[in-house]
C-alpha positions as CSV (number, residue, x, y, z in Angstrom):
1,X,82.6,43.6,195.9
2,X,80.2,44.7,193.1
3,X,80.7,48.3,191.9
4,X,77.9,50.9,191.7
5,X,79.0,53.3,189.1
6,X,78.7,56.7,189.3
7,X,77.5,58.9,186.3
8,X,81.5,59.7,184.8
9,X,82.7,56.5,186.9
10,X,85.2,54.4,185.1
11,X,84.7,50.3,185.0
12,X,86.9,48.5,187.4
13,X,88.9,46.1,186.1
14,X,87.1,43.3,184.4
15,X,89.4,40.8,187.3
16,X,87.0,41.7,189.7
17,X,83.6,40.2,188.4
18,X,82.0,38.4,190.3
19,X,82.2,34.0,190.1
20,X,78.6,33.9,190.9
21,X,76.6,35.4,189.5
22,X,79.2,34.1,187.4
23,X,81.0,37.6,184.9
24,X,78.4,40.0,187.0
25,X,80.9,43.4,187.1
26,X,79.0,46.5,188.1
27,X,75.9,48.7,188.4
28,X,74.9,51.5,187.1
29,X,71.6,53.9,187.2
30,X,71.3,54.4,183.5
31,X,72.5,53.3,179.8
32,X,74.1,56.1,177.8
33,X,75.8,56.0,174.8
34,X,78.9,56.5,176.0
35,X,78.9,54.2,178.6
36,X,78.1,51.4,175.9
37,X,80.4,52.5,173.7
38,X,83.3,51.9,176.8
39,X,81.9,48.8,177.7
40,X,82.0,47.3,174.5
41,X,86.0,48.4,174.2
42,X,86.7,46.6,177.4
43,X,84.3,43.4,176.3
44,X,82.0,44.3,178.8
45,X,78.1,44.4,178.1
46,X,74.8,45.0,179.8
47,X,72.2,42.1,180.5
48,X,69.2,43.2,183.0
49,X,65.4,43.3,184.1
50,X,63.7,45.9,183.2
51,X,62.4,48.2,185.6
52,X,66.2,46.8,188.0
53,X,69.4,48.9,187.3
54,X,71.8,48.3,184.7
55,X,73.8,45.2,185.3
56,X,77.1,45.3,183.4
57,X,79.1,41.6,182.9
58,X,82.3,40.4,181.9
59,X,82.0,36.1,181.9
60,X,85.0,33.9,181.9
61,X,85.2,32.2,179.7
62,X,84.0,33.9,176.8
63,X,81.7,32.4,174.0
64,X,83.5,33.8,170.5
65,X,83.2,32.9,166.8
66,X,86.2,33.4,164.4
67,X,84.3,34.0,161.3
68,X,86.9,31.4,159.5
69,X,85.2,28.6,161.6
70,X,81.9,29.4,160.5
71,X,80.2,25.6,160.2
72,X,76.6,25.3,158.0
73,X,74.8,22.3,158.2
74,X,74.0,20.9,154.8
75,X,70.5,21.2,155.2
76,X,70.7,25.0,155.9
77,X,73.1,25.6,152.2
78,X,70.4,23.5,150.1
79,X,67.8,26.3,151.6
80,X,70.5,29.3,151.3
81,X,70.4,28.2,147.7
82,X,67.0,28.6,147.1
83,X,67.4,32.1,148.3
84,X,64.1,32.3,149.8
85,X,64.9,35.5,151.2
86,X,66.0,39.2,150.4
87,X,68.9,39.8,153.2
88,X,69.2,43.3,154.0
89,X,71.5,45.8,155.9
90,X,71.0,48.6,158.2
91,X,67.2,49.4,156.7
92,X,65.3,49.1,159.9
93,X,67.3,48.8,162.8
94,X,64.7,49.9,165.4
95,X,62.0,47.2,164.0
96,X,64.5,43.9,164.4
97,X,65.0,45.1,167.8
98,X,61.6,45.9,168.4
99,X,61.1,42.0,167.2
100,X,64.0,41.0,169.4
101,X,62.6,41.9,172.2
102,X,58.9,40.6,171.6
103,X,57.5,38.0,173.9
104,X,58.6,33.9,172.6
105,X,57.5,31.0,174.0
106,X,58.2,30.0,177.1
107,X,59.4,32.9,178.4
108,X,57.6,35.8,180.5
109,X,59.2,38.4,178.5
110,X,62.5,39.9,177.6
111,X,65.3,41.8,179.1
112,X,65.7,44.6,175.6
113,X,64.0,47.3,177.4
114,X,62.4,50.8,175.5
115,X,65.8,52.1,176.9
116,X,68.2,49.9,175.5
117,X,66.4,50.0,172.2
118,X,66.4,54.1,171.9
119,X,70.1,53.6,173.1
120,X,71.3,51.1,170.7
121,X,69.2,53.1,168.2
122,X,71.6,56.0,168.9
123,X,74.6,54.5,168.5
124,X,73.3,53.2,165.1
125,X,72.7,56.7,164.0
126,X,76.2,57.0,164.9
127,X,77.1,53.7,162.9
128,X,78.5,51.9,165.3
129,X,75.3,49.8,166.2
130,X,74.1,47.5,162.6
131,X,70.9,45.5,161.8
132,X,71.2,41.9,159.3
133,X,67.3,41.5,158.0
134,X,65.7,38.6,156.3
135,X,62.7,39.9,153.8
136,X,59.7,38.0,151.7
137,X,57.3,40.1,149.8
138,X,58.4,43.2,151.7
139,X,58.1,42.2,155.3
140,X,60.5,41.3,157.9
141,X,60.7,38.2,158.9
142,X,63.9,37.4,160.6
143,X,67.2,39.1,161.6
144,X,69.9,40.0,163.6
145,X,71.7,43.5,165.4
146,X,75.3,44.0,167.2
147,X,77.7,46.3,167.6
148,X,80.9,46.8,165.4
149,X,83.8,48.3,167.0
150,X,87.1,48.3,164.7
151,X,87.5,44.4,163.2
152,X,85.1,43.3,166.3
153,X,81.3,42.7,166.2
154,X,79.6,41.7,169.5
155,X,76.0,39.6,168.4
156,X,73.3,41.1,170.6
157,X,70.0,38.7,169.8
158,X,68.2,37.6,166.7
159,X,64.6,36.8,165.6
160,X,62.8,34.3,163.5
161,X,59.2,34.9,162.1
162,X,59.7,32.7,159.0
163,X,62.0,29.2,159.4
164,X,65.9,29.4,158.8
165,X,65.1,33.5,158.3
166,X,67.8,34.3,161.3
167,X,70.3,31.5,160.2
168,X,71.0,32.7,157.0
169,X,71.0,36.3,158.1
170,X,73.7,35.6,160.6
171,X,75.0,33.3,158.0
172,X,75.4,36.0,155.6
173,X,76.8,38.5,158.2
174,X,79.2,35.9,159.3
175,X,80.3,35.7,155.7
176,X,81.4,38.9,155.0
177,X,83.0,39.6,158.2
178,X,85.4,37.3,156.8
179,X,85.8,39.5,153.8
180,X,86.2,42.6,155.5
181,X,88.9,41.0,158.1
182,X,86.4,41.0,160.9
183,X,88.7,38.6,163.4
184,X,86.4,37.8,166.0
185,X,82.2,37.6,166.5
186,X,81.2,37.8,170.7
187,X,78.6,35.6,171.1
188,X,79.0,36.4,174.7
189,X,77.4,33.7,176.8
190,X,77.4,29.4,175.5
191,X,74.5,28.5,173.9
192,X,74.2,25.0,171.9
193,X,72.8,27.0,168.7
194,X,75.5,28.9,168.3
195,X,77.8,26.3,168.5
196,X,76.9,24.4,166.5
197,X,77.3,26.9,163.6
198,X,81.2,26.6,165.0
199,X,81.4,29.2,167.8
200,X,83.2,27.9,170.9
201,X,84.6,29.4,174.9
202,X,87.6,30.6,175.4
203,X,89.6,31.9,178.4
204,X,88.4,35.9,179.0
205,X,92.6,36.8,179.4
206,X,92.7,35.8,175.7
207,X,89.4,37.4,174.7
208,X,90.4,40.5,175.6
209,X,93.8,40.2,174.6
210,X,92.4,39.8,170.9
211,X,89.6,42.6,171.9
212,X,92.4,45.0,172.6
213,X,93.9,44.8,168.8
214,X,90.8,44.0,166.8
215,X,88.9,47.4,168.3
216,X,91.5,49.7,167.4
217,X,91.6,48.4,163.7
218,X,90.5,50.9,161.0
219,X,86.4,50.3,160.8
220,X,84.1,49.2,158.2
221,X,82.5,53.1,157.3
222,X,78.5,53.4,157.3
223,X,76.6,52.3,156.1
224,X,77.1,49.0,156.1
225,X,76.7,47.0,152.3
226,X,77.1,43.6,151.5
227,X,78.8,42.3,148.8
228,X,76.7,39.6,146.9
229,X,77.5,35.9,148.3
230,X,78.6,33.9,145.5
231,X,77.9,30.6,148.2
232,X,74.0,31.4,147.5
């Protein structure tokens, strides 16, 4: 049975999500802060319509990238080289999701709401919530935001404006995860892009299992910087 949650109501446990719609685990009325912040601990997240409640899911299994598998195509480090963009962090988190949630082709529209943006906006004023952007000549062109809880960073959606502007932002993110001991990126649901730059499913026991350790881990302090990538 799906669980409409009450306004201080804890999450049941993630064994009851549904099998179809396949990780569905609750409802609730409204996104807060502090419901995000204890869904995230638990690996749970929110994915809905706007203008429908707040759908909160837990799939099995669980789409993850260790940061030490990070694969780059070849063609993707001859353009890295090049450097054909400034990457920066944490300098307009509201505008990449703003882009995020913009209108792409093929679809009718997108499920990153005005609420979810003034929400995750919040918890980036609390540092919890970061933004990877690509620049040329001063505008934004591509990026990425997620959340960072402990040694665990759950990828939310990136945008592309200019070509391979995401990839190397999520490239460079990747990257120095691995230097600060970041042990595992949720990518949350399978998709062929993201596999292909090495993430892969495993079972949700062991997803959380690794959640449970990882989140407690002493975190990276806002804001974030990166070091410079000797790889470029």
């Amino acid at each position: 049975m799906l669980t409409w949650l009450e306004a201080d109501q804890p999450f049941p446990p993630i064994q009851q999500a549904l099998t179809e719609p396949a990780g569905l685990l609750a409802v609730s009325a409204t996104l807060t802060t502090t419901r995000l912040l204890a869904a995230y601990r638990r690996g749970i997240f929110p994915w809905y319509n706007p203008g429908d409640p707040v759908l909160w899911w837990s799939p099995d299994p669980r789409m993850v990238l260790f940061p030490a598998e990070l694969r780059i195509q070849r063609s993707l480090l001859k353009v890295m080289r090049k450097q054909p963009y400034e990457i920066r962090v944490d300098t307009a988190f509201r505008a990449v999701m703003t882009a995020c949630a913009a209108p792409r082709a093929g679809q009718a529209g997108s499920w990153i709401n005005d609420d979810m943006i003034d929400a995750y906006c919040q918890l980036h004023a609390l540092g919890v919530a970061h933004s990877v952007e690509a620049w040329r000549d001063g505008v934004l062109v591509g990026g990425l935001y997620g959340i960072a809880l402990g040694r665990a960073f759950y990828g939310e959606s990136m945008f592309a404006r200019a070509p391979d502007a995401s990839k190397i932002a999520f490239v460079r993110l990747v990257r120095q995860l691995q230097r600060w001991d970041f042990g595992m990126i949720d990518c949350q649901m399978n998709t062929a892009h993201l596999a292909r730059f090495g993430a892969r499913e495993i079972p949700r026991t062991d997803f959380i299992a690794r959640l449970e350790s990882l989140v407690n881990l002493t975190a990276v302090p806002p804001p974030w910087r990166f070091d410079h990538d000797p790889a470029e």
